[in-house]
SERO-4910 file (N, C-alpha, C, O; in steps of 0.05 Angstrom, whole numbers):
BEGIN
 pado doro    nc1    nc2    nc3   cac1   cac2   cac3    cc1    cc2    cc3    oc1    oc2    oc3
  Unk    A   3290   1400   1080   3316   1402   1092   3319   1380   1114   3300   1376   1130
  Unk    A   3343   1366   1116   3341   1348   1140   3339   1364   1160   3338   1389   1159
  Unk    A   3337   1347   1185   3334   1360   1216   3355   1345   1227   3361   1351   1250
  Unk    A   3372   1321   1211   3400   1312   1236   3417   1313   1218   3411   1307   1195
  Unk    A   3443   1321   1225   3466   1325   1217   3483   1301   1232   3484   1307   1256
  Unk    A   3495   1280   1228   3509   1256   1237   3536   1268   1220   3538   1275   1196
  Unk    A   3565   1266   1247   3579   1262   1236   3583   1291   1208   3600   1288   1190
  Unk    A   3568   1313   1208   3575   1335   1197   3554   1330   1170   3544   1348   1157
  Unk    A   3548   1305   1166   3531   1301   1143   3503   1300   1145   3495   1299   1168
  Unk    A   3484   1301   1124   3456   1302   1135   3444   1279   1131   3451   1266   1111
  Unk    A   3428   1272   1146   3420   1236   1151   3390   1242   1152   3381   1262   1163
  Unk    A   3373   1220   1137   3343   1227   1125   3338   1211   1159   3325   1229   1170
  Unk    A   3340   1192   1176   3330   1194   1198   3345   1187   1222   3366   1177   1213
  Unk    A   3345   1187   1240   3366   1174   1264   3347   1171   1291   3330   1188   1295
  Unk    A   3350   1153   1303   3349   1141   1325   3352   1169   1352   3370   1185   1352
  Unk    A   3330   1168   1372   3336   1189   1395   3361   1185   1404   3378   1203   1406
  Unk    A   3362   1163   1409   3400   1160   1416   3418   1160   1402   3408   1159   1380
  Unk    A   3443   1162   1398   3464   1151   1388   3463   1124   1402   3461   1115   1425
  Unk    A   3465   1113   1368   3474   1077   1378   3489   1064   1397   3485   1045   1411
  Unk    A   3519   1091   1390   3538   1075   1402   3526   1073   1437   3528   1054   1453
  Unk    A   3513   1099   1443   3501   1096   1475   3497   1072   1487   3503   1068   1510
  Unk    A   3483   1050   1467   3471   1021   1477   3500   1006   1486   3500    991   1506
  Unk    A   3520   1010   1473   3545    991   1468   3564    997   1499   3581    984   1511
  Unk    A   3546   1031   1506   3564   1048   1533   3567   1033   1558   3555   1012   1565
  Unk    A   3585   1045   1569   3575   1033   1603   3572   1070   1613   3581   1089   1601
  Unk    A   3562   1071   1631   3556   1107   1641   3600   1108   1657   3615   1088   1658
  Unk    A   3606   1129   1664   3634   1139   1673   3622   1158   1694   3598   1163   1696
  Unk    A   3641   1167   1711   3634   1181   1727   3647   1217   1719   3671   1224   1718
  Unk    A   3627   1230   1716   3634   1256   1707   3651   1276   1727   3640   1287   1747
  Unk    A   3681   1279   1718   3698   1286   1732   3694   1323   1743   3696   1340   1724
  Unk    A   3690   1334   1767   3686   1363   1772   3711   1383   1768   3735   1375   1767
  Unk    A   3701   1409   1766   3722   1432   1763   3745   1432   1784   3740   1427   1807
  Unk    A   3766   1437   1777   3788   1428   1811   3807   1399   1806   3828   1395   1818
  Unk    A   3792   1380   1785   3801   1359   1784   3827   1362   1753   3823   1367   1729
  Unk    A   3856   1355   1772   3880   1359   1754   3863   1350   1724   3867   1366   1706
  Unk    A   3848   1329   1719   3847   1326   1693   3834   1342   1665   3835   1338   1641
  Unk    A   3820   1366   1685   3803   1383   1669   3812   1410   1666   3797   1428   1657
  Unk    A   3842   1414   1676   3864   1433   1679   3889   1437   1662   3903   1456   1658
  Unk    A   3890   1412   1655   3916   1414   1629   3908   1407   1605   3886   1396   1601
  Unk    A   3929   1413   1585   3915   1409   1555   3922   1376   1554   3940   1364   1566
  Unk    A   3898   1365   1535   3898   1333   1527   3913   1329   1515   3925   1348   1505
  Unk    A   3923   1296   1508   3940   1278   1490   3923   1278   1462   3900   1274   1455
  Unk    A   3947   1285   1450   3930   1274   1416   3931   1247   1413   3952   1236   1419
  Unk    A   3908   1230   1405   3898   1213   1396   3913   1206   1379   3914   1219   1359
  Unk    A   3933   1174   1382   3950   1164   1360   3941   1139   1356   3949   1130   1335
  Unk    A   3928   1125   1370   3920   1098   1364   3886   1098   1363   3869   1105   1379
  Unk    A   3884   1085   1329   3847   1083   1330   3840   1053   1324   3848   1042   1304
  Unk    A   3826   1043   1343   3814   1029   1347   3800   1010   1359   3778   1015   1349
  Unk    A   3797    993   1372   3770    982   1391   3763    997   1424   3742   1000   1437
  Unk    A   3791   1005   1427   3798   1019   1460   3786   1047   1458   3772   1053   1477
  Unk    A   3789   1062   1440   3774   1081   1426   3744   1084   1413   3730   1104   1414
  Unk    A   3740   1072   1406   3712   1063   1401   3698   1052   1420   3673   1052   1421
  Unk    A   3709   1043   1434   3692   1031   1464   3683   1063   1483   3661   1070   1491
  Unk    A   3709   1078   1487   3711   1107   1506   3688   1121   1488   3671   1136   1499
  Unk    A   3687   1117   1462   3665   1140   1448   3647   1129   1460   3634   1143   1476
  Unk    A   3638   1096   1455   3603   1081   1462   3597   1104   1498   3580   1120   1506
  Unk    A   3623   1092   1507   3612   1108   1542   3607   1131   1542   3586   1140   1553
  Unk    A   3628   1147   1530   3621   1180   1527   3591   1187   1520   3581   1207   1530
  Unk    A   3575   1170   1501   3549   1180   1491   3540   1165   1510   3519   1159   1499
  Unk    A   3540   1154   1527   3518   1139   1553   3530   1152   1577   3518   1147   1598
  Unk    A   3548   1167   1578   3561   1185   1605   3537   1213   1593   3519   1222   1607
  Unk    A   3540   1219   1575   3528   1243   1563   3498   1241   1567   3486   1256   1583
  Unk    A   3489   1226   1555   3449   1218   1550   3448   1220   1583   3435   1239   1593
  Unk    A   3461   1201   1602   3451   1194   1628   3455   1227   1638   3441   1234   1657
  Unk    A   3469   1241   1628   3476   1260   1652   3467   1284   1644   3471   1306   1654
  Unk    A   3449   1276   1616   3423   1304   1602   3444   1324   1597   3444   1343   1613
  Unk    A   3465   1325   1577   3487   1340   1572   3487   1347   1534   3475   1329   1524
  Unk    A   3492   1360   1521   3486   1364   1499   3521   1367   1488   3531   1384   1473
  Unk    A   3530   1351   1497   3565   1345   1490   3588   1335   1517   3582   1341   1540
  Unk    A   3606   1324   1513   3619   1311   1530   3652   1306   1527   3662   1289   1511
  Unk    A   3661   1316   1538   3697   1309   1529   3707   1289   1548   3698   1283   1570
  Unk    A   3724   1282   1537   3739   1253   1543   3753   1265   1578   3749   1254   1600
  Unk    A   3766   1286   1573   3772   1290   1605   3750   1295   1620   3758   1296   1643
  Unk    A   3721   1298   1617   3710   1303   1631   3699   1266   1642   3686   1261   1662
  Unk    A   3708   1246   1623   3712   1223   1644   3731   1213   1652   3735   1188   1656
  Unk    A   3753   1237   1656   3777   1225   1666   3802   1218   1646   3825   1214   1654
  Unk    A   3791   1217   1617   3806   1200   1600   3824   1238   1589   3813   1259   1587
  Unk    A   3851   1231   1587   3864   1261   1578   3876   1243   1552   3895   1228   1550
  Unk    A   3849   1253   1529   3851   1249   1505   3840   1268   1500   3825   1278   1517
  Unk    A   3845   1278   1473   3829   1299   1447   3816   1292   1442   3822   1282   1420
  Unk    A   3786   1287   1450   3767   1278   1437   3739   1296   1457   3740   1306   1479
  Unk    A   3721   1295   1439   3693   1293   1437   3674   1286   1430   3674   1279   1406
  Unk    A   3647   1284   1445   3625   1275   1439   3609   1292   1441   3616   1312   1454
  Unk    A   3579   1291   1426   3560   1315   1428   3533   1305   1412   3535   1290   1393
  Unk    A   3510   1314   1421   3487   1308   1408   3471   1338   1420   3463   1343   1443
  Unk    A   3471   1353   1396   3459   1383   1404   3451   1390   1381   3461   1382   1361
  Unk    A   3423   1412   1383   3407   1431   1376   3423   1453   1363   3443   1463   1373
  Unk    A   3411   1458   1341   3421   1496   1331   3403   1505   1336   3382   1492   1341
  Unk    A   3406   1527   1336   3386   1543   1332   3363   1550   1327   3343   1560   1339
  Unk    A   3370   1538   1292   3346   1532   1277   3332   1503   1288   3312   1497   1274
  Unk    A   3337   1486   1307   3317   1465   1318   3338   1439   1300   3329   1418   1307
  Unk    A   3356   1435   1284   3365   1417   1269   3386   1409   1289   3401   1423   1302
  Unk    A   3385   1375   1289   3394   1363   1314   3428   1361   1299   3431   1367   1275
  Unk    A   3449   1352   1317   3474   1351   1304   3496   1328   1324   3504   1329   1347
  Unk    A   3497   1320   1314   3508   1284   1333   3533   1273   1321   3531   1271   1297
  Unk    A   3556   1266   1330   3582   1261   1321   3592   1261   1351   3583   1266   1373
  Unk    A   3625   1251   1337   3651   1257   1363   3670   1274   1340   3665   1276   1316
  Unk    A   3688   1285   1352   3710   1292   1339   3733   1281   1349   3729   1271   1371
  Unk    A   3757   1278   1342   3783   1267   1356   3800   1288   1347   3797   1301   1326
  Unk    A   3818   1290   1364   3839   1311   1361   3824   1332   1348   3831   1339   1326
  Unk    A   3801   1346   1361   3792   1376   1343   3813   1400   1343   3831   1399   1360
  Unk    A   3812   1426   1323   3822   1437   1327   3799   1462   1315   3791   1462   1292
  Unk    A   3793   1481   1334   3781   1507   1329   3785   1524   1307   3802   1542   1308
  Unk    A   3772   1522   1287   3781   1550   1275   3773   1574   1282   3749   1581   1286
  Unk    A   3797   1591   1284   3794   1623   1291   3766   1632   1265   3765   1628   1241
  Unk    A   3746   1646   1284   3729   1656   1269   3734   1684   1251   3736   1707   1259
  Unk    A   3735   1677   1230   3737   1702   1207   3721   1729   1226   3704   1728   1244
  Unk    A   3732   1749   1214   3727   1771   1232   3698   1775   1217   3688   1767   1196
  Unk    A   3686   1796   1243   3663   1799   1236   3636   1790   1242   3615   1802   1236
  Unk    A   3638   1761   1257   3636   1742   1272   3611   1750   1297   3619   1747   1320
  Unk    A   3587   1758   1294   3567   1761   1326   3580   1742   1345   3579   1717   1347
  Unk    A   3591   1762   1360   3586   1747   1390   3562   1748   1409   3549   1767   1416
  Unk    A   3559   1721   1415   3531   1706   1428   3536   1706   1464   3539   1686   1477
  Unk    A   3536   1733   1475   3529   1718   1502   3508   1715   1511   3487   1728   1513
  Unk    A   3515   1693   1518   3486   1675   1525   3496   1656   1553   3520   1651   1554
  Unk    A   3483   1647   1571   3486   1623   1588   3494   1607   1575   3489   1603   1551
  Unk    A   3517   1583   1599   3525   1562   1588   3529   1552   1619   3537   1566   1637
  Unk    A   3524   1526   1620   3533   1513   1631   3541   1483   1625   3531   1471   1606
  Unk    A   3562   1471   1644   3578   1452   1640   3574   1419   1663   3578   1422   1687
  Unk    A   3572   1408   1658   3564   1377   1670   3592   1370   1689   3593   1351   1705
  Unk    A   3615   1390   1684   3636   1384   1705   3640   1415   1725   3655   1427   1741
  Unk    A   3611   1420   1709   3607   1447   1730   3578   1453   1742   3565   1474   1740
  Unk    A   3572   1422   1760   3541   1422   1758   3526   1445   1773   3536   1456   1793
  Unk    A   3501   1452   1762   3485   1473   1774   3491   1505   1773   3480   1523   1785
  Unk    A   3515   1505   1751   3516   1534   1752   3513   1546   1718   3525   1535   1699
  Unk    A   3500   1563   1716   3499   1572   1689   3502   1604   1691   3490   1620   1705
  Unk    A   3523   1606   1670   3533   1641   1667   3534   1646   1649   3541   1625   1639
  Unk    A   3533   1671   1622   3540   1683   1612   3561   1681   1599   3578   1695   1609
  Unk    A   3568   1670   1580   3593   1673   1566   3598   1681   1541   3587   1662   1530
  Unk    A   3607   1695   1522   3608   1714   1500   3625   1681   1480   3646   1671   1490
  Unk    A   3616   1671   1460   3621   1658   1442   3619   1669   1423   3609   1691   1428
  Unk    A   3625   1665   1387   3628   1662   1371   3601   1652   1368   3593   1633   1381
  Unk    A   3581   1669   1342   3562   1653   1330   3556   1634   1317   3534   1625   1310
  Unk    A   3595   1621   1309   3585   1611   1278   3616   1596   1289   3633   1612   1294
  Unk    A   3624   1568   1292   3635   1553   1297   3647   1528   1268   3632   1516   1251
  Unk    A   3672   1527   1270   3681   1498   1257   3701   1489   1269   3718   1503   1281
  Unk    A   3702   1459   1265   3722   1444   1277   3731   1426   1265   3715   1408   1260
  Unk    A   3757   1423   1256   3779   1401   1247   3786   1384   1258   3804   1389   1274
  Unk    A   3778   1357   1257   3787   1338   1273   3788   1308   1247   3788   1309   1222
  Unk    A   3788   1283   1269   3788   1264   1256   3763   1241   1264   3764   1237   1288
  Unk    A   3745   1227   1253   3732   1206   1270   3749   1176   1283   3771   1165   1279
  Unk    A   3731   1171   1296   3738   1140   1310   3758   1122   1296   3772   1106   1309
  Unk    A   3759   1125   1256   3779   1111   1239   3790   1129   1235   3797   1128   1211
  Unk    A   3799   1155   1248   3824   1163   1238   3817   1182   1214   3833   1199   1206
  Unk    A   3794   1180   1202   3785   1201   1175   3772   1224   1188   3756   1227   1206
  Unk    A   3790   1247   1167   3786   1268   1173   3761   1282   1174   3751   1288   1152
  Unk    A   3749   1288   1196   3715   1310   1191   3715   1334   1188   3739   1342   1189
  Unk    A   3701   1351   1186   3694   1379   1182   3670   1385   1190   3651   1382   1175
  Unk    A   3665   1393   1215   3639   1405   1230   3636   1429   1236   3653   1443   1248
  Unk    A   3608   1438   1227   3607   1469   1226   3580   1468   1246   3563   1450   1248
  Unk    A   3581   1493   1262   3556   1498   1273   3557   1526   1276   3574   1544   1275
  Unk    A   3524   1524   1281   3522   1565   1280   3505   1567   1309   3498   1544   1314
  Unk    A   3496   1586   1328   3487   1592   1354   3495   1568   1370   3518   1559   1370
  Unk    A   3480   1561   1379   3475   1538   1411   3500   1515   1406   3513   1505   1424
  Unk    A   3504   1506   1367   3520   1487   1367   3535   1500   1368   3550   1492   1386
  Unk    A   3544   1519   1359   3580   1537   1349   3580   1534   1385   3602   1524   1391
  Unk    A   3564   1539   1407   3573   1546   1431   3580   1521   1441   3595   1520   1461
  Unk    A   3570   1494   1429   3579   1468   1449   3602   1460   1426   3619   1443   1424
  Unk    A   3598   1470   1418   3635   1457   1396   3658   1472   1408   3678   1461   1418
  Unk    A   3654   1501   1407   3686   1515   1426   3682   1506   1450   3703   1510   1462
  Unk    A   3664   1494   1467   3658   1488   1494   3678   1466   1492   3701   1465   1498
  Unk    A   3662   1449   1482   3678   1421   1476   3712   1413   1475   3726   1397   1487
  Unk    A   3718   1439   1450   3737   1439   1446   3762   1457   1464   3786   1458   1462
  Unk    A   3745   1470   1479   3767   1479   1501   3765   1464   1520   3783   1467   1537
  Unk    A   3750   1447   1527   3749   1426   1545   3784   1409   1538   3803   1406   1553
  Unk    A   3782   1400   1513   3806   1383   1505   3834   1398   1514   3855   1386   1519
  Unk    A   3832   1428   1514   3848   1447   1510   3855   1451   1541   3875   1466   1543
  Unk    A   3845   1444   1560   3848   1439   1586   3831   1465   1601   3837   1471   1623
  Unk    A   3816   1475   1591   3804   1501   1590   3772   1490   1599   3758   1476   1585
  Unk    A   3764   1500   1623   3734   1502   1631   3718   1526   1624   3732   1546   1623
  Unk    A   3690   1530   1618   3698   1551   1616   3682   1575   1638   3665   1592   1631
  Unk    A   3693   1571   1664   3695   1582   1684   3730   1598   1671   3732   1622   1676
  Unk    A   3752   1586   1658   3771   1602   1652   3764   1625   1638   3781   1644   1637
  Unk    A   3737   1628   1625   3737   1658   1611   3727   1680   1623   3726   1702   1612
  Unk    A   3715   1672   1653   3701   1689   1668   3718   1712   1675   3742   1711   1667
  Unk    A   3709   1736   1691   3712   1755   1705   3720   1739   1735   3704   1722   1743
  Unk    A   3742   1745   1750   3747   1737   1777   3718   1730   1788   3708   1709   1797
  Unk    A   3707   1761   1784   3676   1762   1802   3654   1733   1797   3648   1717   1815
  Unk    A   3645   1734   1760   3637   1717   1762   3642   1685   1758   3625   1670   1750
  Unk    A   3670   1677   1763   3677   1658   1768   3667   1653   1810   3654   1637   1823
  Unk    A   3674   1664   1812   3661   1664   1842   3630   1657   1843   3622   1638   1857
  Unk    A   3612   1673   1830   3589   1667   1829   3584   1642   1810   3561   1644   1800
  Unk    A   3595   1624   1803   3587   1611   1785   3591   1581   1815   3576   1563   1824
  Unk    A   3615   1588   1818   3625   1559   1846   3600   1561   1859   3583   1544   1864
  Unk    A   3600   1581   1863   3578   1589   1889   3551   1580   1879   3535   1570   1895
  Unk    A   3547   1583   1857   3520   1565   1850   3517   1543   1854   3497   1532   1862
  Unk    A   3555   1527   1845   3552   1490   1841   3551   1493   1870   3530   1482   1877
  Unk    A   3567   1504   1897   3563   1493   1920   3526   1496   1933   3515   1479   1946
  Unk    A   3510   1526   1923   3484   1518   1934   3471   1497   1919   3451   1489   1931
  Unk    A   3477   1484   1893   3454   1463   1883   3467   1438   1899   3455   1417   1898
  Unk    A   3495   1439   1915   3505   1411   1909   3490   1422   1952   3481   1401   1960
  Unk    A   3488   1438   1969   3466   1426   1996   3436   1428   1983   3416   1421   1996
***
C-alpha cells in the first residue's frame, strides 16, 4: 500500500518536503482577532502564476511554522484556498492544496473524534474539539481541475480545520464560551 497520497492520489515516493516549499518565501502567520481570519474568503477566479507562487509560500509558511495544513487567510491572503501535508491515522502521509474547497456534510452515522486541536493562528493552545471521523472535500487545484480528497481521523480533522478556516471560522468558533476562554488564556501564557 502506498504511504503518500499527493494531491488525493497515491504516489510510489515523495520528497520530505513539498517541492513547491523550495520555490516559497516564509509569510507571516496572521493571529485570532485579526479581521482576516473572521469573515468568509473570496472564491478563487483567476489560476495562474500569482496563485501558484501563494501555494509555493503557503508550504514554506507551513514547514517553517511545524503546522500540518495552512489557509491562505491565515497569511493574510482572503482566498479559498489550502495547503496541508498531514498524517492519518493509519501513519499514511497526505500532501496537496485545495482551491475553493467545499465540505461535504458527513453521511450520518459518522464517529465523532474529540480529540485536541490546535491552530498556528492560535499559537500554544490546544483543546478538544468533536470532528467528524471521516472527511471529504471538493475543490479545484492550482489549474483549475477539479480534486476529490478524502481523509479519515487526524486528516478528516485538518481538512474541516482547513476548510473552516476559508469559511472565516477558527476553530476557537466551536468552543463553549468557557473553553474559548481557556484556550486565549493558554496563547497569552505561552506568548510571556
Amino acid at each position: 500500500m502506498p504511504r503518500v497520497f499527493v494531491q488525493g492520489s497515491p504516489a510510489d515516493h515523495y520528497p520530505r518536503y513539498a517541492p513547491e516549499a523550495a520555490r516559497g518565501a516564509v509569510r507571516r502567520v496572521t493571529e485570532v482577532g485579526e479581521e482576516v481570519l473572521h469573515k468568509p474568503c473570496r472564491e478563487v477566479t483567476e489560476f495562474g502564476p500569482d496563485l501558484a507562487a501563494l501555494i509555493d509560500d503557503m508550504f514554506r509558511t507551513m514547514y517553517v511554522a511545524d503546522g500540518a495544513g495552512l489557509a491562505a487567510n491565515q497569511v493574510g491572503v482572503d482566498l479559498r484556498l489550502f495547503v496541508y501535508d498531514c498524517r492519518d491515522d493509519d501513519g499514511v502521509r497526505h500532501v496537496g492544496h485545495v482551491v475553493n474547497p467545499v465540505l461535504e456534510t458527513p453521511t450520518t452515522g459518522r464517529r465523532l473524534l474529540d480529540e485536541g486541536e490546535g491552530c498556528l493562528s492560535v499559537p500554544g493552545a490546544v483543546m478538544a474539539v468533536p470532528r467528524p471521523d471521516r472527511a471529504v472535500v471538493r475543490g479545484q487545484d492550482r489549474d483549475g481541475n477539479a480534486v476529490v480528497v478524502e481523509g479519515t481521523g487526524y486528516f478528516a480533522r485538518c481538512l474541516a480545520h482547513e476548510t473552516d478556516h476559508t469559511d472565516g471560522y477558527v476553530y476557537l468558533d466551536r468552543l463553549s464560551k468557557r473553553d474559548k476562554k481557556d484556550a486565549l488564556r493558554q496563547m497569552a501564557d505561552q506568548r510571556d
